[in-house]
N, C-alpha and C positions, 0 to 999 in steps of 0.2 A: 504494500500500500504506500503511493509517495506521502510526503508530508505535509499535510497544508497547517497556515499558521489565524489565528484569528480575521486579521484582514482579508485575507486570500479569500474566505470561504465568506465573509462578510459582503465580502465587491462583488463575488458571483452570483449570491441571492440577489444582489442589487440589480447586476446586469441582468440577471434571466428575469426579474420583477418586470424591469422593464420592456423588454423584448417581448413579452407577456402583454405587456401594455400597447406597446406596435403593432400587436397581431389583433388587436381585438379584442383579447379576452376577457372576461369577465371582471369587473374590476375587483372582487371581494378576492380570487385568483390572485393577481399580482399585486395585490396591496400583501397576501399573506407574505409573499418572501419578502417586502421591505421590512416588515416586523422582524421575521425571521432575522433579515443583514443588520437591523438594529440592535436584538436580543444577542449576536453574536459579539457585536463590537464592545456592548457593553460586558459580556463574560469576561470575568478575570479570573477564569483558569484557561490554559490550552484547552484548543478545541479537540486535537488529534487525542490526546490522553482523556476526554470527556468521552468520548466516542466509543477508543479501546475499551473502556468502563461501561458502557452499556447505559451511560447517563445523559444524551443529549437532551429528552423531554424535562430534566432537570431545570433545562434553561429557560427564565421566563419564556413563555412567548412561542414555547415550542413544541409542538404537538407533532403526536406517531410520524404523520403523513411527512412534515418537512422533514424530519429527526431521520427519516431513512431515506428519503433526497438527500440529505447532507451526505449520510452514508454513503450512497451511489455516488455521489460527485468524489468523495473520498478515493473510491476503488477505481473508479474510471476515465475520471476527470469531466464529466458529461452530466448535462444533467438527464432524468426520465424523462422521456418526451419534446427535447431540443433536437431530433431530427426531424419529427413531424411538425415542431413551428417552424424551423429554417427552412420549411419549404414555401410558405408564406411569406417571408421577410427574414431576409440574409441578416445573418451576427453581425455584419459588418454596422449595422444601423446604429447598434447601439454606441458606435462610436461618436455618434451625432449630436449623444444627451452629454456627453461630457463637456459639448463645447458652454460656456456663462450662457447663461438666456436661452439656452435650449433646450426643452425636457421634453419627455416622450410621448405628448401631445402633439407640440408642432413638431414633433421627427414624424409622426403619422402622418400629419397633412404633408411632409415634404415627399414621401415616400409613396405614397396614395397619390397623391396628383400629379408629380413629378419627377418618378422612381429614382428621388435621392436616396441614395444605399450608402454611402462614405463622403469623408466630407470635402475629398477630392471632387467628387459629384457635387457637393454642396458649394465649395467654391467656382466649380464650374457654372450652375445654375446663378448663380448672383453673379458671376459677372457676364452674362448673357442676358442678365434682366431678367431672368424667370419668374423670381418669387413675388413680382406685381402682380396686385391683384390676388394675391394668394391672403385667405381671411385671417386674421392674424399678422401678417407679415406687410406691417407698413413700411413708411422708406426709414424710418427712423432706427425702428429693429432689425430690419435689415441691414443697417450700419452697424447693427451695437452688434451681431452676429456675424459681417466680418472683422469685426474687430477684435471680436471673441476667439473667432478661428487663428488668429494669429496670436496670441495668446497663451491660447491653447498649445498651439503647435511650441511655444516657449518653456509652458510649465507641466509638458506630459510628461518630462524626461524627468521629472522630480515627484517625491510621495512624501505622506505628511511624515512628519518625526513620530509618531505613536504608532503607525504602522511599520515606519523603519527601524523600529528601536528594536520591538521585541523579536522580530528575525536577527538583526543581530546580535542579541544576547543570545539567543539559542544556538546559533553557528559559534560562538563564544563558547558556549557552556559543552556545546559536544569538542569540540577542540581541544579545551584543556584537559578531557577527559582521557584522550588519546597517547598509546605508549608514548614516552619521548616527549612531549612538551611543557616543557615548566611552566609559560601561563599564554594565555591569549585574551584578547581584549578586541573591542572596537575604536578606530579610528576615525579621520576625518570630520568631515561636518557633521555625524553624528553626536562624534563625542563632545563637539563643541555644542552639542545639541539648537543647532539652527531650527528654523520651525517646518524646514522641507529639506531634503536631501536627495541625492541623482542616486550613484551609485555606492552600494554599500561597502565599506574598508573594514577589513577583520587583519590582524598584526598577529602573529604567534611566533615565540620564541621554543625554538628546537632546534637542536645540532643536525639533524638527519631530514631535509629538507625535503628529499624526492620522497620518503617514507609520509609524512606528511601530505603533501600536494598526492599523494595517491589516495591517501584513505580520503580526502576532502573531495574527490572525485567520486566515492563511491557514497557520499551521504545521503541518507534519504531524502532532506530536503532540494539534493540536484536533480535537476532536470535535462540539464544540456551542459557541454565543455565546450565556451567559446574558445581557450585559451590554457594552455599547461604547460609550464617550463619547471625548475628544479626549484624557485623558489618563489613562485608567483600563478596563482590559478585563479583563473576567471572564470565564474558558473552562473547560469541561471535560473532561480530559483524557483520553488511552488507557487511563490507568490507574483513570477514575472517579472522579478526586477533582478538586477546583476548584481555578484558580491563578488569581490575582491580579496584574495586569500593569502597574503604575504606572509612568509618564513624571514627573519632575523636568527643571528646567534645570539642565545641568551645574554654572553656580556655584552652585549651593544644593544639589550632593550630600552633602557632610557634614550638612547639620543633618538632612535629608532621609533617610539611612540609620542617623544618629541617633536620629530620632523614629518611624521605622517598623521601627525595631530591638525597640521599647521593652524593658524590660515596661512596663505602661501603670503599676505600681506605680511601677519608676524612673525613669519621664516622668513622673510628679508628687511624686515628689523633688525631682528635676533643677529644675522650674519653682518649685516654692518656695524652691528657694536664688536663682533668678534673678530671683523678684519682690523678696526680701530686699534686694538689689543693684542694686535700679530696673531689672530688667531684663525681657524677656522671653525667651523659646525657643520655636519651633514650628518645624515643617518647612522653615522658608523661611530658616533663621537664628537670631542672639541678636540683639536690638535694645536699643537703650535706650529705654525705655518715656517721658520727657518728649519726647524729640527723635524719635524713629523711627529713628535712627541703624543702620544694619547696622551691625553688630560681626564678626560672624564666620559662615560657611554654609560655607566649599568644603571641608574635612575634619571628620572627628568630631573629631581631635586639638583642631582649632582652636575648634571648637562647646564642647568639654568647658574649655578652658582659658581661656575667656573669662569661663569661670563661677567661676575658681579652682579646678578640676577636673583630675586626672592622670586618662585615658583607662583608662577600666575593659573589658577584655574582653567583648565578647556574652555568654559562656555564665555571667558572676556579672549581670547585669543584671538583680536582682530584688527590689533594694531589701530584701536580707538584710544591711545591714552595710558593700558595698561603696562606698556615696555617705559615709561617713564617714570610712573608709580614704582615699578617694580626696582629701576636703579636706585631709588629712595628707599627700597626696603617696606613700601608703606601698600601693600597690596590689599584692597577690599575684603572687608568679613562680608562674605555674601550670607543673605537668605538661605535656608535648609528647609526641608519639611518638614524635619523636628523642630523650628520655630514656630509651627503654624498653631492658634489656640481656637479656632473658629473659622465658619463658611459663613458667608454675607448673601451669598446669590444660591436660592435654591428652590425650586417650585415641587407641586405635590399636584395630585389626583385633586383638587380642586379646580384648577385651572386645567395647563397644559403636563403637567407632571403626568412620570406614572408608578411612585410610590407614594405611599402615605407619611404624614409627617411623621408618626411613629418610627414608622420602617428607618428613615431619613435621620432620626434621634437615633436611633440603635447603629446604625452605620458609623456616623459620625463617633459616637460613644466608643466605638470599636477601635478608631483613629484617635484615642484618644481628648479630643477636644475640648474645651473649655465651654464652647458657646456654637448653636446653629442661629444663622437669620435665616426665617421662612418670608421668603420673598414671588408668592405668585404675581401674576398680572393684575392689574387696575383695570378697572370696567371699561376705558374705552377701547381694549384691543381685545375688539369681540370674538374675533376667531377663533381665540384661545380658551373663551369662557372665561374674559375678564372679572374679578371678583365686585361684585354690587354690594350698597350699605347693609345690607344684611348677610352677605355672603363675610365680609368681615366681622361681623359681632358673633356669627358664630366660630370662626376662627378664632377669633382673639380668644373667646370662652375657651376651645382647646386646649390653645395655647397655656391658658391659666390652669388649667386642671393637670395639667403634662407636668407644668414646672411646681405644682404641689404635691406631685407623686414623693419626692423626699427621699428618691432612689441614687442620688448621686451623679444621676446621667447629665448632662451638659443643658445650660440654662437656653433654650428659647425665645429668640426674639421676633418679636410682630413686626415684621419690613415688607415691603411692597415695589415691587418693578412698577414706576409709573413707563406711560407713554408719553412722548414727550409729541407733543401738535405742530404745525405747519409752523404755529406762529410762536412755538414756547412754549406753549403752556402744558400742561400736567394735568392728571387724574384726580378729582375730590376737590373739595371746594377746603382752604386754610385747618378751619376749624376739624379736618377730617384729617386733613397731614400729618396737624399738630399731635396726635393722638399716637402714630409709629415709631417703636423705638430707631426709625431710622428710614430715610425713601430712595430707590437708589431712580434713576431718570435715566432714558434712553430710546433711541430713534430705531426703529421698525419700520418706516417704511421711506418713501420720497428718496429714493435712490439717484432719480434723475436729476434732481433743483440741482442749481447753480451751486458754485462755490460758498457767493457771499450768503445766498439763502440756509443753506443745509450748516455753515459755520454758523449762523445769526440764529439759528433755532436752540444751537448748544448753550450759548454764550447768555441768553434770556434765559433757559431754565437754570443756569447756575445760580445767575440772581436769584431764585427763589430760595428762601432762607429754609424750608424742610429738604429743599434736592440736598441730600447729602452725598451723594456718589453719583458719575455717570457711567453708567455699565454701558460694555464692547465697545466707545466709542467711536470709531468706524465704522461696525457694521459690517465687517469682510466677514466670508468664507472660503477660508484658503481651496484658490484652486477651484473654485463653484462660485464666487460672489466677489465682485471690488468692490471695495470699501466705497466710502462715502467722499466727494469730494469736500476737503476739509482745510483750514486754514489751523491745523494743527499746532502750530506757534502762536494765534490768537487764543485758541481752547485753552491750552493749559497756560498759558497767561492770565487766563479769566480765574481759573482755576484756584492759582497762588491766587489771584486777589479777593477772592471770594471765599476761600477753605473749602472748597471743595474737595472729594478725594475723588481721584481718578480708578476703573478697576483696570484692572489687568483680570480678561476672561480667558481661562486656562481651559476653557472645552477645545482640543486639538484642534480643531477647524478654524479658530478664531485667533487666537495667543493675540488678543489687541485689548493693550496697548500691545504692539511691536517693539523692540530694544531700543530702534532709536527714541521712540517716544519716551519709553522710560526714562533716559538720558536724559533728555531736557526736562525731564518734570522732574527729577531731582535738582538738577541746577539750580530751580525755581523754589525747591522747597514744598514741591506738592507729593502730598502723603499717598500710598498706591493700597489697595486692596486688592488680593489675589483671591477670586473667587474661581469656584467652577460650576457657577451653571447651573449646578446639577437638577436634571428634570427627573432619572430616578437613580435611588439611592446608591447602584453601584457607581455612577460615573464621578462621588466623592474622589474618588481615587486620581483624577483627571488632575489633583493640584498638582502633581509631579510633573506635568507639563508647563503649569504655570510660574511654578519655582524653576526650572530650566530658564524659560525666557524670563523670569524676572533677575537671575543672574547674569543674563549677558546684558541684563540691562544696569547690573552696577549695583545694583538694589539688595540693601543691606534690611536686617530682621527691624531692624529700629525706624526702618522709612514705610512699616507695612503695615497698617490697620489691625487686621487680622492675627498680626503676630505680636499684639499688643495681651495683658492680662482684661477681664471683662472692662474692671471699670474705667483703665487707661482707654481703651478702645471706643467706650461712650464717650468721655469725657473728649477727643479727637473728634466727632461728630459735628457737623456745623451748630445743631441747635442745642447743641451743650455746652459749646465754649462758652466763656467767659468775655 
């Protein structure tokens, strides 16, 4: 059986959902497998070891019938009955939904009318004019989907960090495990944990190289040998993306996860403070460049300090700053996840959620935490079953009953996602504000307004003395959605002058604030919250995404709301200061 990894088997419910949806079918049909690729992503166990175990219906959401489609896809790569739809509508369609602004509604109309099957076809038909007149397909989205296809064609070659991560911890974990190699780890943009990466880098220290690169050849999770020398293998894996399999000799693992950490900007930092110093740096070591002298290879510590260098973290390694902190010896105490005391952003079965706030309390209690914010939607984002004046009084009464149980579990706070309006404005008339222990503000919709409009909506709901937080601020979907156009240097300007705190939303697909924002909102003195979203109780877990990007963003446990004790953390609230 090859190996699939949670994504893998996540993005193929999705793609066959879809494709399902091309053909026609019944929608109650292709809605089950997006439940299904949703229930999977959120699993945080292996899929492939749920499966061996006989426990896939284990998984919310997952009933006999999928639970043995997984299986089948498992053993065969196929799903049941994907040769009888691809005879309706070629697989190749589904490439269509991937492009922003295009989902498998209007892939039906383009295929249906206009047997767009690929988006080679699809580029072709716009620029012959086809898609006029096509319902849906005015001139304007017709721009914003070539624009998208190119794009696209930028950011296929890359996959979010939450799906690249844990294929390479697994390619890691079976590696070390292997006669002959004392450790292996991941490299590159990984380990600098960027919020997308191309190809995956895996580093192993072993004396016997070819022994090595043979058994990585024969792993379950390979699929294909692009590439095989004696100490460099190139594969492709279950999940379709390429990993990279580099052998070093163990005394040269420090310069060696050094230089294949990079970024390639702070390897050529790093090398012109060491030519400065008659030195050199590559993979193999620091040398003294008249003598050939080895100086230092078996740790980063010791590669970094030969250069006059205090050891700088992967995730600042980008030659924004840190190579000169580091000659000062003064290298940032970043954020951990053990700083974290509370979640601020999190919805439940009242709204859009789909666990219960219990559920949600027992998760978080499990993570340790001090404090949950239950933060559903405000009544005017009806879609979601925004919460109405009653829907909150009987919540807040929960709320009070939960936090007099007198079980120890983490305290409960009454917060609220407003909508923020065309014009600024917010959910609940003052007097209804004033009542949450806290309101976070954000834009949902008006993708298209202008710059100064879509900035001028943020900058007014700061004014408002209950917005205490603006949650995702942009608005992106990495890879599915562009952000918002934003005057980003006005926001968090408004921000410091207002005590506003900015969040950092760590659900994968979002990580916004992005590192550079971070950067300038410390500059500025604006305080960050790292929430995660969470719609149900497993995707708590997501703040390890958001501690990533809040460390490349410089962000230290004492700039984070959240990583505050309860009553510091009120007391940082706009309508608590003082």
């Amino acid at each position: 059986m090859p190996a699939y990894d949670n994504a893998a088997i996540a993005n193929a419910l999705d793609e066959f959902g879809d494709l399902l949806e091309i053909a026609g079918e019944d929608r109650y049909r292709f809605l089950s497998y997006h439940k299904a690729a949703h229930a999977v992503r959120a699993w945080d166990e292996d899929i492939m070891s749920t499966a061996l175990a006989g426990r896939l219906t284990e998984i919310p959401g997952i009933g006999a019938k999928i639970a043995a489609t997984i299986e089948s896809l498992m053993k065969s790569g196929v799903f049941p009955g994907m040769d009888e739809v691809t005879t309706r509508v070629p697989a190749s369609v589904i490439e269509l939904t991937r492009i922003p602004g295009l989902g498998p509604k209007k892939a039906k109309v383009l295929f249906d009318e206009l047997a767009v099957a690929s988006i080679d076809d699809l580029e072709e038909a716009i620029a012959e004019g086809r898609l006029a007149g096509l319902p849906g397909f005015g001139a304007k989205t017709v721009e914003n989907i070539a624009e998208g296809i190119e794009r696209y064609r930028t950011i296929s070659e890359r996959i979010l960090l939450a799906d690249a991560l844990p294929l390479a911890e697994k390619l890691a974990e079976e590696l070390r495990a292997l006669r002959g190699v004392a450790e292996a780890t991941y490299a590159g943009s990984i380990r600098r944990m960027k919020e997308t990466v191309g190809d995956i880098d895996v580093l192993v220290a072993a004396d016997d190289g070819p022994a090595v690169m043979a058994a990585v050849r024969g792993l379950p999770v390979v699929t294909d040998v692009i590439g095989s020398g004696e100490t460099k293998t190139s594969v492709m894996t279950t999940s379709g993306r390429q990993a990279d399999v580099r052998v070093v000799a163990p005394e040269c693992w420090g310069a060696a996860l050094q230089y294949f950490t990079g970024s390639a900007e702070h390897n050529v930092h790093v090398r012109e403070i060491a030519k400065s110093r008659g030195l050199k740096v590559n993979e193999y070591g620091v040398f003294r460049i008249e003598t050939g002298e080895r100086l230092a290879c078996a740790t980063e510590a010791e590669v970094y300090a030969a250069l006059g260098l205090a050891v700088m973290p992967p995730e600042v390694r980008e030659d924004t700053g840190e190579i000169e902190l580091a000659l000062e010896g003064r290298v940032p105490d970043l954020v951990t996840a053990a700083d974290i005391r509370g979640d601020l952003h999190s919805h439940t079965i009242a709204t859009d959620g789909r666990s219960t706030l219990e559920e949600n309390r027992a998760r978080v209690a499990e993570l340790g935490y001090e404090y949950l914010g239950c933060s559903d939607h405000a009544y005017n984002l009806r879609m979601v079953g925004g919460l109405s004046l009653d829907d909150l009084e009987r919540q807040w009464a929960h709320i009070d009953e939960l936090n007099a149980l007198g079980d120890g579990g983490p305290i409960l706070l009454k917060g609220i996602e407003l909508n923020i309006d065309d014009e600024g404005g917010v959910d609940y008339p003052p007097e209804v504000l004033a009542r949450f222990d806290y309101c976070i503000a954000s834009l949902h919709a008006g993708f298209s307004q202008s710059r100064e409009q879509a900035t001028r909506r943020l900058l007014v709901a700061m004014e408002n003395p209950y917005v205490d937080i603006i949650g995702h601020a942009t608005g992106r979907l990495l890879g599915r959605r562009d952000p918002f156009d934003l005057d980003m240097e006005a926001v968090i300007a408004t921000a410091a002058e207002t005590g506003t705190i900015m969040e950092l939303n760590a659900h994968p697909e979002r990580l916004d604030l992005n590192d550079v924002h971070l950067r300038m909102a410390r500059k500025l003195g604006v305080r960050i919250a790292i929430n995660t979203d969470a719609h149900e109780a497993r995707q708590f877990s997501h703040i390890r995404w958001g501690i990533a990007t809040a460390r490349r963003g410089w962000v230290s446990a004492a700039e984070v709301l959240n990583a505050q004790p309860l009553e510091t953390m009120r007391s940082w609230l706009k309508r608590n200061r003082a």
